[in-house]
N, C-alpha and C positions, 0 to 999 in steps of 0.2 A: 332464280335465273332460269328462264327458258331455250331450247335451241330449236335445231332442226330437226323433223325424222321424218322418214320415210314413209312409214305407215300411219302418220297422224298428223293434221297440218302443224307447218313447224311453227307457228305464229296464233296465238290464239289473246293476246292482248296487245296492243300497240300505243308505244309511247314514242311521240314525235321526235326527229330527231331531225336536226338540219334545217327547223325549220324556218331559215328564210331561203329553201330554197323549193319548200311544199307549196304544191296548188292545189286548193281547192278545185274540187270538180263533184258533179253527179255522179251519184251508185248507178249503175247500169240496170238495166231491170232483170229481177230474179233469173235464172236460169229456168225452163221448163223443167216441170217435177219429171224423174225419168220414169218410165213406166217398169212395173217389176219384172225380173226377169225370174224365169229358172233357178230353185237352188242352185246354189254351188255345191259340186262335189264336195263331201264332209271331210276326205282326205285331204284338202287343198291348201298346200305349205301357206303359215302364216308367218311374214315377217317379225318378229320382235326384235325393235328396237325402242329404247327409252329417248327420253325427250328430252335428254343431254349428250345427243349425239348429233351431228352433221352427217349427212350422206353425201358421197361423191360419187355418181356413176362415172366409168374412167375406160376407156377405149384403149385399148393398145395394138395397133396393128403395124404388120410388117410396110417396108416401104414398097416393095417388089407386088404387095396386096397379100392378103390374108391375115388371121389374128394371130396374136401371142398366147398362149395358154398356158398353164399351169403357175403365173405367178404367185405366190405366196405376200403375206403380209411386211415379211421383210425386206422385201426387192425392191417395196415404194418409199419413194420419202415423197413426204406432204406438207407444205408449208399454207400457212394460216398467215397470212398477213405479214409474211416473213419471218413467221417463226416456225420452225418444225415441229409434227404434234405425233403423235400414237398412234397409228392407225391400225386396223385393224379388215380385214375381206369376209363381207358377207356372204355366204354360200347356200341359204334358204332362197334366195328368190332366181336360183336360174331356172326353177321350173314352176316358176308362178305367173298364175294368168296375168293377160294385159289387159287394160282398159283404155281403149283407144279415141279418141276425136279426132275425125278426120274434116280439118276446114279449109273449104275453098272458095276462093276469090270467081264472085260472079259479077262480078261488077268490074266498068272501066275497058280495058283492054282483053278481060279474060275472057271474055267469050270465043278468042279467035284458039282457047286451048280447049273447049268444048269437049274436042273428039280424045284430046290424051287423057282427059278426065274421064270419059264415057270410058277407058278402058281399064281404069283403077281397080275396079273390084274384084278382080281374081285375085290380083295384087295382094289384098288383104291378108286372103286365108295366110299369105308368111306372117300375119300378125296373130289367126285365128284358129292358127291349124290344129290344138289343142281341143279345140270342143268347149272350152270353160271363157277362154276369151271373148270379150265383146266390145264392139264398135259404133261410135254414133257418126252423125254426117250432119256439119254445119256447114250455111254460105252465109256468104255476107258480100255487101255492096257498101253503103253508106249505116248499114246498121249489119250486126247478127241474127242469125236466127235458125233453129233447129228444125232441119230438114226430115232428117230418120233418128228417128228415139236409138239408143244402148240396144242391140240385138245382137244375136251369135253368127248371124248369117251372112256371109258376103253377099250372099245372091242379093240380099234386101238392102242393102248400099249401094249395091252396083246398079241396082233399079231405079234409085234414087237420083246416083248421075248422070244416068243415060238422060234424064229431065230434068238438067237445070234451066232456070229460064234466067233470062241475061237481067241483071241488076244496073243502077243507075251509074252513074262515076264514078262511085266514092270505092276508094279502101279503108275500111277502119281498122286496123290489124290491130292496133291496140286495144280498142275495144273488142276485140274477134277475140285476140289472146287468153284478154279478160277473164270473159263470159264461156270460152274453152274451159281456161281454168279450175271459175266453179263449176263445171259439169263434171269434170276428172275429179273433183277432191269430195263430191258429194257420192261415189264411189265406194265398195268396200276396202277394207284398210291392206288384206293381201293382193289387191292384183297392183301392179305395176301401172303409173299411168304416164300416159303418150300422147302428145299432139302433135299431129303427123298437118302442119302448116302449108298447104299450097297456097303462093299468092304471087304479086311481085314484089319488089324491096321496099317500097317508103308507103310511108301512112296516108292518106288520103281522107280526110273528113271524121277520125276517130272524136265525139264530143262528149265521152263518157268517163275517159280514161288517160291521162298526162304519163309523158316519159317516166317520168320521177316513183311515181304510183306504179308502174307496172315491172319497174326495176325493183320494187316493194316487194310486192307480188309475186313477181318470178324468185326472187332470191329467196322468199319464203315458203316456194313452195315445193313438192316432193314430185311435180311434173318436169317431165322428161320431154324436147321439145325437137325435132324435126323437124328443120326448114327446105322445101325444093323449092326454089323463086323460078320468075318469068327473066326473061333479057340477060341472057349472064356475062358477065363482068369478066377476062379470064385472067386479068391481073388481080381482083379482088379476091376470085376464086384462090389462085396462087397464093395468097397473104393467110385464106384460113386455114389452109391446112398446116402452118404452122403458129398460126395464131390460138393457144389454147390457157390466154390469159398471164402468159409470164411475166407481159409489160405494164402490169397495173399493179405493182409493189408499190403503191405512194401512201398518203394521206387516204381517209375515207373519204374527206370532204371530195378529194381530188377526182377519188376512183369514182365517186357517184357523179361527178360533173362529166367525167370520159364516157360514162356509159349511158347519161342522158344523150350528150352531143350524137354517140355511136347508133341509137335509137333514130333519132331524127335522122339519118346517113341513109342507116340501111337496119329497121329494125327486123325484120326477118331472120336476118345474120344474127344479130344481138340476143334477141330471146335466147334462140339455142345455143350460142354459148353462154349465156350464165346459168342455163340450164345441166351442160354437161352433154349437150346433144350435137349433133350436126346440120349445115348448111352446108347449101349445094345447090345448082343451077342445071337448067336445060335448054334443050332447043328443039329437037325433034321427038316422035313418040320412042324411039329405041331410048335417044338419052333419057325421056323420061321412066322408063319402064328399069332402066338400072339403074337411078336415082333411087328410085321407091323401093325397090326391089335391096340393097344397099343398105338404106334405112332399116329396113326390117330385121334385116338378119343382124344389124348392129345392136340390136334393143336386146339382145338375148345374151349376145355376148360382150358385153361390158362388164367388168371387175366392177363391186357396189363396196367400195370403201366408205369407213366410218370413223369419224374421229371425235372426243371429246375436247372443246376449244380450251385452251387455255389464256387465250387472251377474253378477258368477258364485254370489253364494250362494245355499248349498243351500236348498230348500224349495220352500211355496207363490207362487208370483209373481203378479199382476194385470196382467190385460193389459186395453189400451184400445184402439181403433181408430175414427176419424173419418176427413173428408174434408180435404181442404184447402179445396176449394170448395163451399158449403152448396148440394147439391143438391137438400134438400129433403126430404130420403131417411132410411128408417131402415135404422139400420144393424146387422147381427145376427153376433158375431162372438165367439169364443171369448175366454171372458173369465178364463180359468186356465190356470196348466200347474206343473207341477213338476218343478224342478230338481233332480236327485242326484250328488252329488259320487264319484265313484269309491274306493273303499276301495283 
């Protein structure tokens, strides 16, 4: 029996499950090979985790704004599908590099976000301030595709969006997600990966990649996902901040039909929570600049809890995470993963 980990894809054999409720669809085409970059520093913290562990990256911040700090392993309780498990807080990777994709919607309506976009790449350095972090830069319209290869350099992303040229209709975000994805997890095993999602909420012409498959995907994998959408919602906005998975204690069969339907809704929102990440909305360049700005500094400090399942069947799981003691706090914490049984 295999699980999740952090530092190595949590899924490396796949046995169907559900299937009448799998589609068929086309492999999306390879991901551009990245170009090499710089050794890494030789001292550069390497995650060890084993391959019978789950990771939960897990947010805890005051209501009033700022984080909670110094929790320990005992303060959380973690519940697995409604059953509480072990956990345990990683402490090797707060000062490990990131590996970042950053994708944006150039297609459809985005164009008219051009200039918030032209001003993301200072932004970054909160992602790259390190000197070892690195960043690639995806758009997409009706398809993906790799704008700026994996580099250290904000300057060379920000160069990148100062020239986007406006793409056709489509949004494919499922497909964006994807093909994000593999580019994060083809990655070294210590940095941290992130995809830092600019688009709007619903899919628009995705033909490579179905709800169902990318719920796979995401729940199997050790990316960390960041949604700022276009048009915001502020009663939706309102529901996520306390939405961090507590109402999907059902059936698998159940939990995977809620988070297909919630895909089709608003999959933006959706990835980054079964990711463990956040979603969030703008309007103007200040909102956008503290969206982003927000984002980052959350990437750092999220508690990376670990748990070994004790429940073993295959599929989609729900995970829950709270405090033992009501800090007052909300708590933002990966509320999916999927288990595959080894063939």
């Amino acid at each position: 029996m295999r699980f999740l980990s952090f530092s190595l894809p949590f899924i490396t054999s796949s046995a169907l499950l559900f299937t009448s409720m799998a589609v068929a669809a086309q492999e999306l085409p390879p991901p551009e090979p990245p170009q090499p970059l710089p050794a890494v520093h030789a001292d550069a913290p390497t995650l060890r985790v084993t391959t019978n562990e789950v990771l939960v990256p897990t947010l805890v911040e005051k209501r009033g704004g700022g984080i909670v700090y110094g929790l320990k392993q005992d303060d959380f309780v973690l519940e697995d599908n409604g059953v509480p498990q072990k956990v345990r807080v990683q402490e090797e990777m707060d000062t490990a590099p990131v590996s970042l994709v950053v994708a944006v919607e150039e297609g459809g309506v985005s164009v008219l976000e051009f200039d918030k976009l032209a001003k993301l790449g200072p932004l970054l350095d909160l992602f790259l301030s390190d000197g070892r972090s690195q960043a690639a830069l995806v758009g997409f319209d009706s398809k993906p595709h790799l704008i700026r290869d994996y580099t250290h350099s904000s300057e060379d992303v920000n160069e990148a969006l100062k020239h986007l040229e406006p793409g056709n209709g489509g949004s494919a975000i499922l497909d964006t997600v994807s093909y994000a994805v593999d580019l994060l997890e083809s990655q070294p095993k210590e940095y941290r990966r992130v995809l830092l999602l600019i688009s709007e909420e619903r899919d628009h012409g995705s033909k490579h990649s179905k709800p169902e498959q990318l719920a796979r995907k995401i729940g199997g994998s050790d990316v960390l996902v960041l949604s700022v959408s276009f048009s915001p919602v502020k009663a939706e906005l309102l529901h996520d901040v306390k939405d961090n998975g507590d109402n999907r204690t059902m059936s698998m069969i159940s939990t995977l039909f809620m988070v297909v339907q919630a895909f089709k809704k608003n999959v933006a929102k959706e990835v980054a929570l079964m990711s463990g990440g956040e979603y969030t909305t703008f309007t103007g360049d200040k909102g956008f600049e503290q969206r982003v700005v927000e984002s980052a500094k959350h990437v750092r400090n999220r508690y990376l809890l670990t748990f070994s399942p004790t429940d073993l069947t295959p599929g989609l799981h729900t995970i829950r995470v709270r405090t033992k003691e009501d800090f007052g706090a909300k708590i933002v914490a990966r509320a999916n993963y999927w288990l595959v049984q080894d063939q």
